[in-house]
C-alpha positions as YAML, in Angstrom:
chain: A
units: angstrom
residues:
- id: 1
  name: UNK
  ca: [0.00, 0.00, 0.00]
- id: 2
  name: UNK
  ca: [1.51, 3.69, -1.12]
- id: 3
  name: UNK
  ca: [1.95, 6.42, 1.64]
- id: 4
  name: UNK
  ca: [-0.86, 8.38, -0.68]
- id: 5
  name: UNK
  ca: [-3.15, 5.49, 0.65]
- id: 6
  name: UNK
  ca: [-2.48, 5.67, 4.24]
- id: 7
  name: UNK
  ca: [-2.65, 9.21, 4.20]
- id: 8
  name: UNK
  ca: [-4.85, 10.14, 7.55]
- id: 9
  name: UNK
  ca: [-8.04, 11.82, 6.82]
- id: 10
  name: UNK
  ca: [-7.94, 14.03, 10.14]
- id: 11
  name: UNK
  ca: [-5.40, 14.29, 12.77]
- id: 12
  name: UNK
  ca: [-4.53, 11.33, 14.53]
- id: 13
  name: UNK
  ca: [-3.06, 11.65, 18.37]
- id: 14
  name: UNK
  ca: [-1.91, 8.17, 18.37]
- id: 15
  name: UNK
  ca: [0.14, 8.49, 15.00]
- id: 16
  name: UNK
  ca: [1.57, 12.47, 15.62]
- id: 17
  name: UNK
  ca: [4.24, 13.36, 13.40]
- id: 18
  name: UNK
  ca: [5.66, 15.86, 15.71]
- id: 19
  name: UNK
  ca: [5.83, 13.77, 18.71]
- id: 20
  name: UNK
  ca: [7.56, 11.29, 17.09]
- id: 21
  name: UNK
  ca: [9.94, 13.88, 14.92]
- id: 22
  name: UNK
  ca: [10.82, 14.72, 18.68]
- id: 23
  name: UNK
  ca: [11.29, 11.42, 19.35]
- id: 24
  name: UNK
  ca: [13.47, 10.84, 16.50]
- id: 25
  name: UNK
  ca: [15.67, 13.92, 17.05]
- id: 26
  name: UNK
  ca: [16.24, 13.18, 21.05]
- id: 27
  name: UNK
  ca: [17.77, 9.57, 19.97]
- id: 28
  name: UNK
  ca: [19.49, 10.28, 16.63]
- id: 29
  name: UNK
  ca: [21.75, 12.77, 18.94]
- id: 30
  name: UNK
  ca: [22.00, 10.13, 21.77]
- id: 31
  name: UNK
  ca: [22.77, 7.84, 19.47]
- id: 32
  name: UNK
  ca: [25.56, 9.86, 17.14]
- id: 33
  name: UNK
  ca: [27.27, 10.87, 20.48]
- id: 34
  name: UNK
  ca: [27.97, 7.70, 21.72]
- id: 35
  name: UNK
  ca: [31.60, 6.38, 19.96]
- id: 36
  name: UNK
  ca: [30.08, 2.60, 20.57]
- id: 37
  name: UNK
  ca: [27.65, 3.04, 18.45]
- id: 38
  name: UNK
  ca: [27.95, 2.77, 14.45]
- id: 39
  name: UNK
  ca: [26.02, 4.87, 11.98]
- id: 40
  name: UNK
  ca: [24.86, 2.96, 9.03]
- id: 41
  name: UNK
  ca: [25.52, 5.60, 6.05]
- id: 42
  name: UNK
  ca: [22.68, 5.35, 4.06]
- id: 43
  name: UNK
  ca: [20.67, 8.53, 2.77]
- id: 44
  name: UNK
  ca: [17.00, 7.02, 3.50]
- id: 45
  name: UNK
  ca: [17.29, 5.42, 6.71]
- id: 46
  name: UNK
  ca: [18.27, 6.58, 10.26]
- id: 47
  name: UNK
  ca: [19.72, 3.12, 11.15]
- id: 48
  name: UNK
  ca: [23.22, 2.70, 13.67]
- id: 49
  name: UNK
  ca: [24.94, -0.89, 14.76]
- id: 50
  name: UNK
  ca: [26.28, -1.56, 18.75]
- id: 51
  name: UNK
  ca: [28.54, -4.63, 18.16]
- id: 52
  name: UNK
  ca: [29.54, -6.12, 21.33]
- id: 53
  name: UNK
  ca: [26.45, -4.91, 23.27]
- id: 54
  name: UNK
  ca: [26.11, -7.68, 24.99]
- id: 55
  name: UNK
  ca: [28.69, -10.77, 26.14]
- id: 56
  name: UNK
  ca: [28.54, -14.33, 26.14]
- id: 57
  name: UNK
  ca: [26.73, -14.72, 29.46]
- id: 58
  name: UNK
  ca: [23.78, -12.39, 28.69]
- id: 59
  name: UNK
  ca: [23.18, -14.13, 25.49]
- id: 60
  name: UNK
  ca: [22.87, -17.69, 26.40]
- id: 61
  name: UNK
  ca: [20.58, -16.33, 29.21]
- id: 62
  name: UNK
  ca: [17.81, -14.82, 26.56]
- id: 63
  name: UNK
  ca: [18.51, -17.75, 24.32]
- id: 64
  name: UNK
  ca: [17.90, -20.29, 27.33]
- id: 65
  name: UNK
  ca: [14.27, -18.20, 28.32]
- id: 66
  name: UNK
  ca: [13.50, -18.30, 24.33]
- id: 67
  name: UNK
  ca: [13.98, -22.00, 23.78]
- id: 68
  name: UNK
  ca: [11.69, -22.34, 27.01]
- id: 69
  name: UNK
  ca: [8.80, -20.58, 26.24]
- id: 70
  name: UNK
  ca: [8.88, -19.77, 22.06]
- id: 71
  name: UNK
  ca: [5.46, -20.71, 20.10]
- id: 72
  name: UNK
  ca: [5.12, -20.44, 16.68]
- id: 73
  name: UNK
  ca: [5.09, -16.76, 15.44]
- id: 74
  name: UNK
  ca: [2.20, -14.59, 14.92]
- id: 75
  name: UNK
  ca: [1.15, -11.63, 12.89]
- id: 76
  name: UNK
  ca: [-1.92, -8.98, 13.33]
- id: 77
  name: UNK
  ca: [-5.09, -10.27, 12.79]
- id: 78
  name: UNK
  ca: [-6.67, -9.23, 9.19]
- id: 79
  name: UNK
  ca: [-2.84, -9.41, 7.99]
- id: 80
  name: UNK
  ca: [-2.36, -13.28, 7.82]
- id: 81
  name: UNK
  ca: [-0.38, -15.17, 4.86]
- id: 82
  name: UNK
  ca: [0.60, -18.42, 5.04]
- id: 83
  name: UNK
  ca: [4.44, -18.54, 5.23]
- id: 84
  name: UNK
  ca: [5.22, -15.21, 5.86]
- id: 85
  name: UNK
  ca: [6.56, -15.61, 9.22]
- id: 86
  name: UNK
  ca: [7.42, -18.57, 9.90]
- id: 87
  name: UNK
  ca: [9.66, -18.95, 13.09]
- id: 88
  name: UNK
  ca: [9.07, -19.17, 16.44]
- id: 89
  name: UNK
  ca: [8.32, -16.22, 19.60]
- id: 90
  name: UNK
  ca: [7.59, -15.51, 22.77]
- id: 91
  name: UNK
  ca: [7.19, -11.85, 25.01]
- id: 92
  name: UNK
  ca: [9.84, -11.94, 28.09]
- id: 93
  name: UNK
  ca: [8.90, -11.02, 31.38]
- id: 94
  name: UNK
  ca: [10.00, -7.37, 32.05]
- id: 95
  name: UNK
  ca: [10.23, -8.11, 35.34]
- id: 96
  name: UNK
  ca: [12.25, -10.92, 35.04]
- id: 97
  name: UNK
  ca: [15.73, -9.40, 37.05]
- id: 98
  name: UNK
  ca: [18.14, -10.43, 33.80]
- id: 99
  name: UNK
  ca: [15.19, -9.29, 31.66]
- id: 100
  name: UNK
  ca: [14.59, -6.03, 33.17]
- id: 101
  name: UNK
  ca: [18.25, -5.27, 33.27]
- id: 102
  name: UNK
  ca: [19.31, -5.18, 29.53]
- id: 103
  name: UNK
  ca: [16.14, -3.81, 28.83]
- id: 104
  name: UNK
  ca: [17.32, -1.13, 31.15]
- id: 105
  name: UNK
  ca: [20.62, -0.72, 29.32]
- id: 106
  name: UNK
  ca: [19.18, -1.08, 25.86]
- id: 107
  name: UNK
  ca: [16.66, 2.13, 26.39]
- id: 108
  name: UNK
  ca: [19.26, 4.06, 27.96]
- id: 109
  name: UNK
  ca: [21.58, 3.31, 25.07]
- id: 110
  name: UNK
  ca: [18.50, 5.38, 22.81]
- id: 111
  name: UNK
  ca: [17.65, 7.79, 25.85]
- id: 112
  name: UNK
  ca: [14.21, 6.39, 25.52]
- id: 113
  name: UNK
  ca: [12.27, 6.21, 29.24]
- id: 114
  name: UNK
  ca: [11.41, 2.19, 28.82]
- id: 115
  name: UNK
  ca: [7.83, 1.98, 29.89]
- id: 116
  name: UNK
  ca: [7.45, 3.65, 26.24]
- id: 117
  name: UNK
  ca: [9.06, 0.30, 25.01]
- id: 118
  name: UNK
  ca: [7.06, -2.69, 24.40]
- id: 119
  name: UNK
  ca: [8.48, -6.09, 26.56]
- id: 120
  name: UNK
  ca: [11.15, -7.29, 24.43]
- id: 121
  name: UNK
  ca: [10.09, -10.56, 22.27]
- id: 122
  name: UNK
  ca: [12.47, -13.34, 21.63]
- id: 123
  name: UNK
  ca: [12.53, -14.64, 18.28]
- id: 124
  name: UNK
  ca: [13.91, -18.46, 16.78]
- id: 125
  name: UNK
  ca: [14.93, -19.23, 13.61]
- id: 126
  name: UNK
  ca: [15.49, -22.41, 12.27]
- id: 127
  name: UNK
  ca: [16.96, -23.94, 9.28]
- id: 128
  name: UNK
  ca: [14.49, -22.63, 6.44]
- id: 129
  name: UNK
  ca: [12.52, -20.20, 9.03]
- id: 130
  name: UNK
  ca: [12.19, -16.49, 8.12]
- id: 131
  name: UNK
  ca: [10.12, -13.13, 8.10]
- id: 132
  name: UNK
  ca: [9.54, -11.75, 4.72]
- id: 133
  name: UNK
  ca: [9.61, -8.16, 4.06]
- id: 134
  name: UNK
  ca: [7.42, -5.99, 6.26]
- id: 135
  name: UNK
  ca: [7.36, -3.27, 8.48]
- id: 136
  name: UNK
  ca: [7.75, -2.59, 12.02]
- id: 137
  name: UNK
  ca: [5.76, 0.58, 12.36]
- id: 138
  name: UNK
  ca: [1.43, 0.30, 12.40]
- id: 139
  name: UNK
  ca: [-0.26, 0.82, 9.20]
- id: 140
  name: UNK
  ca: [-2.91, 3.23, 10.54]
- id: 141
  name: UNK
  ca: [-5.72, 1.70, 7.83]
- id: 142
  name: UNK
  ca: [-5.11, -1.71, 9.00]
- id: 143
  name: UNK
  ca: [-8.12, -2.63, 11.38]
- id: 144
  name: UNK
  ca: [-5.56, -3.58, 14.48]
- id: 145
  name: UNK
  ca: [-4.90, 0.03, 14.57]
- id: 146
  name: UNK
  ca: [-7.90, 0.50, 16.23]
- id: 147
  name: UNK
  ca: [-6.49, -1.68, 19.15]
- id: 148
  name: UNK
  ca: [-2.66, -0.81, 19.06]
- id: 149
  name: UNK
  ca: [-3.73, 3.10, 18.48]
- id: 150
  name: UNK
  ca: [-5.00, 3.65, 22.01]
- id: 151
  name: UNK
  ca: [-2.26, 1.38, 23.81]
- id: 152
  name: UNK
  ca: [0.64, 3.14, 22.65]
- id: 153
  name: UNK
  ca: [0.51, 4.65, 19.46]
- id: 154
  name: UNK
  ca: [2.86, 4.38, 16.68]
- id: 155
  name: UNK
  ca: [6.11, 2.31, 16.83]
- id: 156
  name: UNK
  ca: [8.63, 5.17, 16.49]
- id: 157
  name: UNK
  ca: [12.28, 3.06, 16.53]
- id: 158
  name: UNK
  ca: [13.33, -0.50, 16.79]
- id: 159
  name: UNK
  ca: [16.60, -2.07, 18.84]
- id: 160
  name: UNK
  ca: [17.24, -5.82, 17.67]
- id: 161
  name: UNK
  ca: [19.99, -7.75, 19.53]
- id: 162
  name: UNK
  ca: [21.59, -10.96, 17.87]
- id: 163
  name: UNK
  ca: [22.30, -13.49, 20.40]
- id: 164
  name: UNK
  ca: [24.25, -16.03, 17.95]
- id: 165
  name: UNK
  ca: [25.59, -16.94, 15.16]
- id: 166
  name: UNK
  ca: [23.62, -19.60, 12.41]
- id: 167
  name: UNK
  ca: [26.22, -20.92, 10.13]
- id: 168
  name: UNK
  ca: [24.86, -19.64, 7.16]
- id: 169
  name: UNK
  ca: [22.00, -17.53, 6.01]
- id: 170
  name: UNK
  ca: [19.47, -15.37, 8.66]
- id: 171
  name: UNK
  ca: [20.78, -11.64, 7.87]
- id: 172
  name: UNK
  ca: [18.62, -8.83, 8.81]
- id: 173
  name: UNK
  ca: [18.31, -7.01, 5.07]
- id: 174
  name: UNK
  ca: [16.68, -3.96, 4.12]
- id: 175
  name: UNK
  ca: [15.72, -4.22, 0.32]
- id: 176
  name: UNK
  ca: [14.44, -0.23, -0.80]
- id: 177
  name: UNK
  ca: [18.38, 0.56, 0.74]
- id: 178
  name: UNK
  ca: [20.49, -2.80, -0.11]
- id: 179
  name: UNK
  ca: [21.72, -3.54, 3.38]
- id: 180
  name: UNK
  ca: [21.99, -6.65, 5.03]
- id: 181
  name: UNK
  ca: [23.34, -6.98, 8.45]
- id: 182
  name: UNK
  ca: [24.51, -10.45, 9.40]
- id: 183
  name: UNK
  ca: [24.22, -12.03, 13.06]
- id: 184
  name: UNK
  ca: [26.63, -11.43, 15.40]
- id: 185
  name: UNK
  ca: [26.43, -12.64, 18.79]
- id: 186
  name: UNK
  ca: [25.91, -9.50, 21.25]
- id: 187
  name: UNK
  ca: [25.38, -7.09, 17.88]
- id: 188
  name: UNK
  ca: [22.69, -4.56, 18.69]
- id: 189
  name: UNK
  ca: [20.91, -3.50, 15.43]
- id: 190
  name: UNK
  ca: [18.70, 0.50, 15.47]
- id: 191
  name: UNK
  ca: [16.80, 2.41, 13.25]
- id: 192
  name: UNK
  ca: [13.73, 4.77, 13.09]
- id: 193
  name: UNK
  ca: [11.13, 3.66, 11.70]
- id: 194
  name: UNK
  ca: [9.86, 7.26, 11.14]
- id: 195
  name: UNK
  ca: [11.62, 10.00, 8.46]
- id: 196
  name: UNK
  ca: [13.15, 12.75, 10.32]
- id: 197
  name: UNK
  ca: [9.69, 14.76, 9.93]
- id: 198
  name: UNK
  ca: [7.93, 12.18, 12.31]
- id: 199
  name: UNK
  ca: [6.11, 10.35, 9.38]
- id: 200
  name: UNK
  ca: [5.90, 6.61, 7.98]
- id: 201
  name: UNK
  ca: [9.52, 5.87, 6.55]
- id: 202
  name: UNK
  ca: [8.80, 2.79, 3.76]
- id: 203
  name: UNK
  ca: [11.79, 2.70, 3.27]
- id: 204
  name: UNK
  ca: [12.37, 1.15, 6.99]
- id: 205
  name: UNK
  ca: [10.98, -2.24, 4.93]
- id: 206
  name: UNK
  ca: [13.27, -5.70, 5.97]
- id: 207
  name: UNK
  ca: [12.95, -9.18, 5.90]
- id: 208
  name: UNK
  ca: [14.85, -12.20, 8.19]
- id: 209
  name: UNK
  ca: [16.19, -14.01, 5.74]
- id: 210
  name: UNK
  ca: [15.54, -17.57, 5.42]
- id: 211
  name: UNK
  ca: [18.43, -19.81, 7.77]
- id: 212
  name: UNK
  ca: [20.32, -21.86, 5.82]
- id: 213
  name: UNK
  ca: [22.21, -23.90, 8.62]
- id: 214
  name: UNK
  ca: [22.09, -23.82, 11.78]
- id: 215
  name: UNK
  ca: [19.87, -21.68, 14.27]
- id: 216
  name: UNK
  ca: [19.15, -17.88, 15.11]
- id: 217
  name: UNK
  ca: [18.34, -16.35, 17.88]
- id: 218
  name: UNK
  ca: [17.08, -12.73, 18.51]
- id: 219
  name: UNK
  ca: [15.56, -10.40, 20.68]
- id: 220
  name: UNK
  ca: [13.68, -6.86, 19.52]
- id: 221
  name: UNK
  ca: [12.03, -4.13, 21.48]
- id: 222
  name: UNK
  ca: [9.75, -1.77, 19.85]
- id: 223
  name: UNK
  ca: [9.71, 1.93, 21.27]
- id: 224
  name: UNK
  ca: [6.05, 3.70, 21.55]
- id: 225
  name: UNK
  ca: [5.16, 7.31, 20.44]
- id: 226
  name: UNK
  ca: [3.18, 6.90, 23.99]
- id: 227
  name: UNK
  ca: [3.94, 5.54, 27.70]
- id: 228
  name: UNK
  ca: [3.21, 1.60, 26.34]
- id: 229
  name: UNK
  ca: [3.24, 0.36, 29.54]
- id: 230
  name: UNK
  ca: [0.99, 3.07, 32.00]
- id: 231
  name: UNK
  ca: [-2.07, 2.15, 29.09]
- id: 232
  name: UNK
  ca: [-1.31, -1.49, 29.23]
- id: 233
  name: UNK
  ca: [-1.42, -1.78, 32.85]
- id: 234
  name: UNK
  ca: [-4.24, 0.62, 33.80]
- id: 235
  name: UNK
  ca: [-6.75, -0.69, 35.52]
...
């Protein structure tokens, strides 16, 4: 669907370009002052690598909760295709102590305040398992936009952590930009989903590509335009 077809009608305060243009703007100076982190150059994409984020230790923790509680992945409902994501999930406690502590470290990395974030999900890939090409951020006509609207709002950026290595195949690729970023245990992986002006950035589109040999692991945490967590708690 074009960005002509999306186009809101009226206002929207759960989808507000210049909330999330702040948003953008706050981390792409966090972000561009830290010397850990890496700025991919591409002209169409606000999109920056952390290799090394996380050690050995951390890793084989979020891979050990994954391979405990992952069921097959899902997507929104009205968006089903059969094949189109075909590996396996689960959402991590937050308040899990290991859990809540690189979530911690991975919001203050983007200077985001993490009850905007989503819980983290943990992701498996196995050997012919993948995600084809989509995007993080809400499609405001979809009909789950009613639901997500009002507990959050818009996905503004996206941190993605690879916890291991698959022998071959699994890379993280961006086709409107020609980047693909292959795991690497610990690697931290962030972009905006938004353009700088706070609207829908298509060219944000990626795929996990299929695994070839061996397995993947990931984790990703989706930041809010809204506190995520006060409306999903409220009683």
């Amino acid at each position: 669907m074009s960005a002509e077809a999306e186009a809101p009608t009226k206002f929207d305060p759960n989808n507000d370009p210049a909330k999330l243009a702040k948003i953008g703007a706050f981390v792409t100076k966090r972000l561009d002052s830290n010397p850990l982190v890496q700025k991919i150059d591409v002209p169409e994409l606000q999109a920056y690598v952390y290799q090394g984020f996380l050690g050995k230790r951390d890793c084989d923790i979020l891979i050990k909760k994954i391979d405990a509680e992952a069921v097959p992945s899902t997507l929104y409902k009205g968006t089903e295709q059969a094949g189109f994501r075909t590996s396996y999930s689960c959402h991590l406690n937050r308040w899990d102590a290991d859990v809540a502590r690189i979530e911690a470290r991975m919001s203050d990395t983007l200077g985001i305040d993490n009850n905007f974030a989503e819980t983290m999900q943990g992701q498996r890939y196995q050997v012919g398992q993948e995600f084809k090409s989509h995007h993080d951020f809400f499609h405001p006509s979809q009909s789950y936009w009613e639901q997500e609207g009002p507990r959050g709002g818009q996905r503004s950026w996206t941190a993605m952590i690879f916890l291991n290595e698959p022998e071959e195949g699994g890379a993280t690729e961006f086709p409107h930009i020609g980047i693909g970023i292959r795991p690497q245990a610990g690697t931290m992986l962030i972009w905006n989903n938004m353009k700088p002006d706070g609207t829908l950035n298509y060219k944000s589109l990626h795929t996990g590509t299929p695994v070839k040999q061996g397995v993947k692991h990931i984790i990703t945490k989706w930041y809010r335009q809204n506190n995520w967590l006060e409306l999903n708690t409220a009683s």
